[in-house]
N, C-alpha and C positions, 0 to 999 in steps of 0.2 A: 731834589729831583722829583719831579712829577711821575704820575705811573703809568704815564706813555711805554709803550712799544715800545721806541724811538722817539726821544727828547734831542733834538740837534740846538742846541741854544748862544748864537752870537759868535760863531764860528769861524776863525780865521784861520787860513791851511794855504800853503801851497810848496812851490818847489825849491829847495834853499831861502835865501833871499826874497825871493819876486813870491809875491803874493796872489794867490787866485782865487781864495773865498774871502768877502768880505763883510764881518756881521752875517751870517747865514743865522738865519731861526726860522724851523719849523717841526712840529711834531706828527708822529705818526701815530693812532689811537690801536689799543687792542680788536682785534677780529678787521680792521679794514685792509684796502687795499689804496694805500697814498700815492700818487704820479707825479713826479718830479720833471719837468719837460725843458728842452731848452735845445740849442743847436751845438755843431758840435765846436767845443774850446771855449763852452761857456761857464765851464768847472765843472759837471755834474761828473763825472769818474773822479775827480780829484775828491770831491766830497766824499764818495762812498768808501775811498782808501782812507782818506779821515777819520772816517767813523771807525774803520776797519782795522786801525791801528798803523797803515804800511807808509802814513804820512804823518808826523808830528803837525800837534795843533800850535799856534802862536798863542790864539787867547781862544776860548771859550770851553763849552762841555758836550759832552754825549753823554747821554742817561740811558740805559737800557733797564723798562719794568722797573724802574724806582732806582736801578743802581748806577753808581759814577763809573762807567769804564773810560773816562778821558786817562789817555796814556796808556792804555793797557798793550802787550805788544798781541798781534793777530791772534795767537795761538791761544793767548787768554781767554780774549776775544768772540774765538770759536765758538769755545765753552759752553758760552751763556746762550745754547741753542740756538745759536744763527746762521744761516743757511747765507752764502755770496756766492754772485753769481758773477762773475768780471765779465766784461764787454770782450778784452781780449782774451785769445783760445787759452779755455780753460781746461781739455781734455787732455789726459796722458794718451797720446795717438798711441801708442805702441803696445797700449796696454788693451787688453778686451772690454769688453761695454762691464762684462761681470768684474771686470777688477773696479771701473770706474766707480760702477756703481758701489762695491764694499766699502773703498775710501768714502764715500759718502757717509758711513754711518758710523758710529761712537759703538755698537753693539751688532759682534756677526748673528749670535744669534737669532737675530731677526729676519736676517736678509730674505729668506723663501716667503715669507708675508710680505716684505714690501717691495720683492717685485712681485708677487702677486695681485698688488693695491696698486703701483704705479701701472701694470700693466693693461690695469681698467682704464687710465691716462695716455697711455701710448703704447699700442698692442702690436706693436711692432719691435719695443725692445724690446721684452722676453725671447723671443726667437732669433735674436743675435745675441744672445749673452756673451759665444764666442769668438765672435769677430772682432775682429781689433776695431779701436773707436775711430784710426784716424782714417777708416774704410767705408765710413757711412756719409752718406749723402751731409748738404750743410743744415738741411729743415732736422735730419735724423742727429743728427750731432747737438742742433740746438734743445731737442727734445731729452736728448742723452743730460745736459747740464741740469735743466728744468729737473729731470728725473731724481738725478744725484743729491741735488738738495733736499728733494722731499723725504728721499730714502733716512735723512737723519732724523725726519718729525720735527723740521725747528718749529721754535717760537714767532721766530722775526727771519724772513726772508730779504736781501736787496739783492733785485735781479739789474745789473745793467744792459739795456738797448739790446735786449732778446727778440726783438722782432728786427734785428737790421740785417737785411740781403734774403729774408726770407718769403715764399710763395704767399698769397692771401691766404689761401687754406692752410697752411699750418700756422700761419698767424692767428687764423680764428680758433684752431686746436690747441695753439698754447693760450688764447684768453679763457676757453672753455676749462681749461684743468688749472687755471689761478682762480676765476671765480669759483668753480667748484672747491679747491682745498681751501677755501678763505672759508666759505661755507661751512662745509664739513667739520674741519678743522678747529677753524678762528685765528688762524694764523694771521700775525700781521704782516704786511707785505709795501718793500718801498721799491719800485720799478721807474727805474732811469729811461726816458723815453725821449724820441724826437719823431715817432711818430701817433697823431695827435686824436686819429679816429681808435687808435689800439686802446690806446692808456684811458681814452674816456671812455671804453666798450667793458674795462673793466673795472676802474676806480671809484674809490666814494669819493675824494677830494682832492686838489692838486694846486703845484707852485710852479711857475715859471721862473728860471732860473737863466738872468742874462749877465754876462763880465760878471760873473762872478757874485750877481747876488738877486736877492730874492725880487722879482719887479709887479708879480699878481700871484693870488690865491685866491683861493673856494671851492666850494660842492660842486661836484656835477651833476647837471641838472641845468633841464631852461635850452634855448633853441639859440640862444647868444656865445654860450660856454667855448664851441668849438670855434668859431668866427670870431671870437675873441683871442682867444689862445694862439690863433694860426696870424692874425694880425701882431700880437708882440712877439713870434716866433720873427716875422716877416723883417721887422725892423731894422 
């Protein structure tokens, strides 16, 4: 295993039977932020349960920081400091923003620091600590997830398609508090995306992800990258 972030290497995963990654290889590096782009039933949720343990792999591996968690069941998984973010609702509605956000962390201890550090991120949850999460607007909801994750301090973040049904302005606030914790931090970060000016406003590098397998990569960077991306998106 290399000492990727995230080592995804030749990766076959899908549902029973029927197959929906095929050969998948790409790595994510220490302190970046990688954009995985593609439309939707082109596997990219399937992937990130892959990696996540909540789908058996057919053949290949996932390495996290030098280590082999292929097969590991999620909870293992957790462990190794990684912060998932699923595309579908991931809040306990029923629960208050403050319980949310405790589940978040491996250590209550902490909790009064880090929402005082997320709150520098979105200053608008501290002052619903007690309102139930499934009461908040969807941009407040989607920031409430963002929140949670960070509240653990992982390693390795995979947020999926946190910008879908949301305002531009909180779209630009949740890229501003990923480039800033990548910064700050060095957290690695892999962000499932389908939309294409988001994921380049924040990422160093990305992969296009069509049926199932990988069809372009590169840096971003250069005045082609997005006219590029939105053409094999297109196809």
């Amino acid at each position: 295993m290399s000492e990727a972030a995230l080592d995804v290497r030749a990766i076959r995963s899908g549902y029973g039977e029927a197959p929906v990654l095929r050969d998948v290889s790409f790595d994510v590096r220490p302190g970046e932020i990688f954009a995985l782009l593609g439309k939707n039933g082109m596997g990219k949720s399937t992937l990130l349960k892959s990696v996540m343990g909540f789908l058996p792999l057919h053949a290949g591996s996932v390495g996290v920081f030098g280590a082999d968690i292929t097969g590991l069941p999620p909870h293992k998984v957790a462990r190794r400091e990684i912060a998932y973010t699923p595309q579908e609702q991931a809040l306990f509605q029923d629960l208050t923003v403050e319980d949310n956000l405790r589940l978040g962390m491996r250590d209550d201890t902490f909790f009064d620091a880090g929402v005082k550090r997320i709150g520098q991120f979105f200053p608008v949850l501290p002052t619903r600590l007690k309102q139930r999460a499934g009461t908040l607007s969807g941009g407040e909801q989607k920031m409430l997830l963002v929140a949670r994750a960070l509240m653990s301090r992982p390693k390795l973040m995979l947020i999926d398609e946190i910008s879908e049904g949301l305002q531009p302005s909180v779209i630009d606030r949740l890229a501003g508090v990923l480039r800033a914790e990548r910064d700050e931090s060095k957290v690695s970060i892999l962000i499932i995306e389908q939309n294409v000016k988001f994921a380049l406003s924040v990422a160093n590098r990305y992969a296009v992800l069509k049926l199932g397998e990988i069809v372009d990569r590169g840096d971003i960077g250069g005045a082609d990258v997005e006219r590029r991306i939105t053409d094999q998106l297109s196809v």
